[in-house]
N, C-alpha and C positions, 0 to 999 in steps of 0.2 A: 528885743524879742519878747514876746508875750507869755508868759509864764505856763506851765501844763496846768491843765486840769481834769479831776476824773469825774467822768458820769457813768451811769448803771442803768445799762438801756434793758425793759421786759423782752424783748423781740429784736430779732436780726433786722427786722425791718423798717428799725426807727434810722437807722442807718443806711443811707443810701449805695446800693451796688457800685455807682463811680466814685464814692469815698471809701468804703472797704477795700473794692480791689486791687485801688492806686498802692494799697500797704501789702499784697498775697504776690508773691513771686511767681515766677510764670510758670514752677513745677509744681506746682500746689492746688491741685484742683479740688481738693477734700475743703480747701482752707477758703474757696472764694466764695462769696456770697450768692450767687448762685444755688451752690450745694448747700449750705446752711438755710438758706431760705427755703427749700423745698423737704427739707427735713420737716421745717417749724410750718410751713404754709399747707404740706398735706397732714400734718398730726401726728405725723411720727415722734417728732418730738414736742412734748409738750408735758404741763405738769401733771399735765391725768396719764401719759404713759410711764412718769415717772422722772422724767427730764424739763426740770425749769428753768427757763433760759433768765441770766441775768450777766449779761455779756458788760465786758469792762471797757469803758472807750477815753482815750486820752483826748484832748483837744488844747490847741491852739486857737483861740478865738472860735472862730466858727471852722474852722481845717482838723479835720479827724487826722491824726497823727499817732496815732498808737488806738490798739485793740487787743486782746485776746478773750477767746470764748469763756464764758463760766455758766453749769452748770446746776442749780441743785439739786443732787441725786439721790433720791428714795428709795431704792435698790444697787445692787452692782452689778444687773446686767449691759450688755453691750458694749462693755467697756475694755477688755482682754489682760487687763491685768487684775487677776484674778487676788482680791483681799475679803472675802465670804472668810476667812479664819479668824480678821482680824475683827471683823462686824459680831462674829460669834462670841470671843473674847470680852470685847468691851458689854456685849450685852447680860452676858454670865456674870458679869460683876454688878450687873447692875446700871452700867451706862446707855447710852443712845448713842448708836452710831448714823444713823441714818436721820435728818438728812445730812449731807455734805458735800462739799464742792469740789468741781471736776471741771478742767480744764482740759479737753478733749475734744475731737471731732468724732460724735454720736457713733459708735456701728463699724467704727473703721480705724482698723489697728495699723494704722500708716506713716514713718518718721518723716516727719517733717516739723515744720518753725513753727510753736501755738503762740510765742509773744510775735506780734506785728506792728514795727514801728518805721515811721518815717527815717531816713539817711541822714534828715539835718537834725534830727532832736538827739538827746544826752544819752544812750540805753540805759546808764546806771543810772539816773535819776528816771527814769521813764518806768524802769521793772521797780523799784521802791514807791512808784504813785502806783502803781498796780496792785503792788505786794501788801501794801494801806487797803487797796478795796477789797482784797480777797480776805484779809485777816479783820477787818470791819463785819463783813458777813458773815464770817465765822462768828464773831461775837455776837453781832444784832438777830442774826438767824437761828443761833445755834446750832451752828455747822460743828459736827465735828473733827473736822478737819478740811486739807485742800489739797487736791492729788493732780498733777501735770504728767499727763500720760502721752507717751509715743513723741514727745518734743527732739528735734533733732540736736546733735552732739552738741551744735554752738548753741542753743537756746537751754540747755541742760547746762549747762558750765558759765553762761552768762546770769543763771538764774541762783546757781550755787555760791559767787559772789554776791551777791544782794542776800541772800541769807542761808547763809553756813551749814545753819542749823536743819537744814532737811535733809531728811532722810533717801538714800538714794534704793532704786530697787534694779536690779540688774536681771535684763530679761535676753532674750536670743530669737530672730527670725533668719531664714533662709531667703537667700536675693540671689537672683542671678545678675552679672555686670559685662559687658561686652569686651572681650579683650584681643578687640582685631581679630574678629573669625572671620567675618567675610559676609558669608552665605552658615546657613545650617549644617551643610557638610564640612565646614570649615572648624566649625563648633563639635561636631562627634570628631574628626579627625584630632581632636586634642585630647579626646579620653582616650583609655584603657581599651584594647578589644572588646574585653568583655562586656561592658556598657555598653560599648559605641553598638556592640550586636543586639544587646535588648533593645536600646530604642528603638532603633531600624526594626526590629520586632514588632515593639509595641505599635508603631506608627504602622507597620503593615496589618497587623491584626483589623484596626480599626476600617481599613479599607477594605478588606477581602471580607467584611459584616454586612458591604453595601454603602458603607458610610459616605458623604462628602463635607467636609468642612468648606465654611465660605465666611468670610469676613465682611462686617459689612461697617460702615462708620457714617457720620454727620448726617445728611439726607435719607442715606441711602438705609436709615433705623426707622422703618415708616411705623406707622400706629399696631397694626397687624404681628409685625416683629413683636414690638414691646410687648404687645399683650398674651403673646407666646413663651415669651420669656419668662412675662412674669407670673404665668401658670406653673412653669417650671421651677422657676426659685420658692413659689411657695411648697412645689412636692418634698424639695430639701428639707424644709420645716417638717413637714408634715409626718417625715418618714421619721423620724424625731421625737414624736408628738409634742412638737411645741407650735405655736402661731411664729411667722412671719414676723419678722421686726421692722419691714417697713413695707409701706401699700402699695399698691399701686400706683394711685396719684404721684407718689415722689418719682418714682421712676417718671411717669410721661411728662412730668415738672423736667426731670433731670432731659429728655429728649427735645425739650422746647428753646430752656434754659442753656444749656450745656452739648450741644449738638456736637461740635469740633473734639469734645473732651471725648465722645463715650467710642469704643470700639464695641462691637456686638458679634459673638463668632456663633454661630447656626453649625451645626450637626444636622443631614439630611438626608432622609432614608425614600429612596425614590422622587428625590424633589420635593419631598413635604419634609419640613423641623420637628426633629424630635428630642434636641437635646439646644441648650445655649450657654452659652458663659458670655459675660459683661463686664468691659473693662473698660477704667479710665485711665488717660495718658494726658501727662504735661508733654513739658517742652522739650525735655532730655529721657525722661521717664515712664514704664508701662505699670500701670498698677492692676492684678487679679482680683477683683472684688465678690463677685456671683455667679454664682452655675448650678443649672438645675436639668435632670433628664425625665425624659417622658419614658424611657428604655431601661435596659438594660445592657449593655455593650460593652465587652472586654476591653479594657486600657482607652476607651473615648473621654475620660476626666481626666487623664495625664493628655491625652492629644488636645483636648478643647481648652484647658485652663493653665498648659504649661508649653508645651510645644510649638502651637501657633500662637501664644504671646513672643516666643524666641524668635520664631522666625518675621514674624509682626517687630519686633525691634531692628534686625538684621535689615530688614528693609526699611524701613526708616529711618535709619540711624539714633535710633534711641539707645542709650546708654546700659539705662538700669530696668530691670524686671522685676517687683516685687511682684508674687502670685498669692500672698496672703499670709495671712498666721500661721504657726503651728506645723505639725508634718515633715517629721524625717525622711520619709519617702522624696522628698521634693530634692535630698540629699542628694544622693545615688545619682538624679537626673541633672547633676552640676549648679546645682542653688548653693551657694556658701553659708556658711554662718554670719550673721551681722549681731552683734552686742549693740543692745539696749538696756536706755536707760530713762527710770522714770521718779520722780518726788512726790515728797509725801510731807506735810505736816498735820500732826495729831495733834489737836489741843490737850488730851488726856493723858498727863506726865507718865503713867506706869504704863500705856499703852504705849506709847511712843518712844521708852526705854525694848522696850520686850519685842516691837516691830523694828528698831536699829538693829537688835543682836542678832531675829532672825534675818533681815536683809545683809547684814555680815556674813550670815555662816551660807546661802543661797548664795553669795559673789561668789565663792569658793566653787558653789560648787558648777555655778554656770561656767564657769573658767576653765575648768575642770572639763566641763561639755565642750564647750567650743573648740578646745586644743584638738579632744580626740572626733568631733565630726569633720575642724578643718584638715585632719590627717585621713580620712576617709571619703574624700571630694576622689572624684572616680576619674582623676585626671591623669594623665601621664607624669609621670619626676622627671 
């Protein structure tokens, strides 16, 4: 067998989409090349927004057999695990923390596999050729450091064998998972009254405003949709005052590219959109990514971004709902706790002693959270 090798490709696109995707599992639509190419190819990501792409790729002869994304990032936006205290720190003293590498998928705080290796090759020697290109670029770039964010449970514990020494940081999202409801009535029938009453509330309110929700997927996301959409996701910024962290183009890239992946749910007030949310689903799983309204309308953000993803799985038989970061609200409405976890290594010994302690005393206290929100899930005992 032919020995690995590593290269350091500028662009997703030195690598061809039938050899990347032969390595992305079928629930991993963040991870295919598709979605990373329309990041890089509309400018969203790129070194002038602050994202240099310098993607690590294993080979077998000419057979791509291992990948995972890298980074180098000149800020710490878009990235949801929030270290602005530690950039603060290292610079107070005197150090540079930016640039540094990130191994991440851009904009989208989603668990899933960021090492991607073929079935026949070694993984332990496959993440140690890796673990040489990220700690090379640390050196030769002056990175200071390399951070693996939103990696799932096996890629986080296969990654902490190969080297010990990283720092783990323990973070919490809310998921919803399918446990034989049925139908959507199946699902409130296994909360509390009192729940099961506000839903049915909240999902009436939004109909007696005029509303109609309507789902729409593959084909049927024509140009017109998109570009209403994406009127809408920018007013979320807007209202903000921030820009937009991705264009336009990515979106109609993503509707060309990615058609099967995207669900698009319209909010419509007399037959005209006034409100959207846009999701992507693999094979077992719904992912919440974007929602923007032109309105204003009581509980239509919990019907358009949480509700009709649930019932959008229930027909499908999709498994899992992630609806996005953040938001205890999402609680109440039967989302669980999920614990995560993400690495870290500091090149700067005092930084990297003082970032262990604090990720020590935050496991506490995420632990801490999770006990009492999964004691707070609005199910029946």
């Amino acid at each position: 067998m032919q020995p690995l090798s590593l290269s350091i490709v500028p662009a997703i696109e030195a690598v061809t989409a039938s050899q990347w995707n032969a390595l992305v599992g079928a629930d991993q639509p963040f991870m295919r090349h598709e979605f990373l190419h329309a990041l890089e190819a509309s400018g969203s990501v790129s070194a002038a927004t602050g994202w240099g792409p310098c993607h690590l790729t294993l080979w077998q002869g000419g057979n791509l057999v291992g990948a995972m994304p890298l980074y180098r990032k000149y800020h710490s936006y878009g990235e949801y695990v929030f270290d602005w205290g530690w950039a603060d720190a290292l610079e107070r003293a005197g150090g540079q923390y930016y640039p540094k590498g990130l191994s991440a998928v851009p904009f989208t705080p989603v668990p899933g596999a960021r090492t991607l290796l073929a079935a026949h090759i070694d993984p332990l020697a496959a993440r140690r050729l890796l673990a040489q290109g990220w700690q090379e670029a640390c050196d030769q770039d002056s990175l200071s450091g390399w951070h693996l964010l939103f990696a799932d449970d096996d890629d986080v514990e296969a990654w902490q064998k190969v080297c010990p020494a990283l720092i783990v940081r323990h973070g919490v999202q809310f998921q919803w998972r399918d446990e034989q409801y049925g139908d959507f009535d199946g699902f409130l029938a296994r909360m509390t009254s009192k729940r099961r009453k506000a839903i049915r509330r909240e999902r009436r309110l939004v109909a007696e405003q005029g509303l109609e929700l309507v789902r729409l997927e593959g084909e049927g996301i024509t140009a017109e949709a998109m570009a209403h959409f994406y009127r809408c996701y920018t007013i979320t910024y807007h209202e903000r005052g921030r820009p937009p962290y991705l264009n336009r183009e990515f979106f109609e890239r993503l509707r060309h590219s990615l058609p099967d992946s995207l669900l698009l749910v319209q909010a419509r007030l007399e037959g005209k959109p006034v409100a959207t949310a846009l999701y992507l689903q693999g094979a077992q799983s719904l992912y919440g990514r974007y929602w923007g309204s032109e309105i204003v309308a009581d509980s239509l953000h919990f019907e358009a971004c949480y509700y009709q993803g649930i019932e959008h799985c229930l027909a499908r038989g999709l498994t899992l709902f992630d609806p996005g970061t953040q938001g205890e609200h999402k609680l109440i409405r039967g989302f669980a706790p999920r614990r995560l976890r993400s690495l870290h290594y500091l090149a700067h010994p005092g930084l990297s002693t003082a970032v262990a302690r604090f990720c020590a005393e935050e496991r506490r206290q995420i632990e801490a959270y999770c006990q009492a929100a999964q004691e707070a899930l609005p199910f029946k005992q």
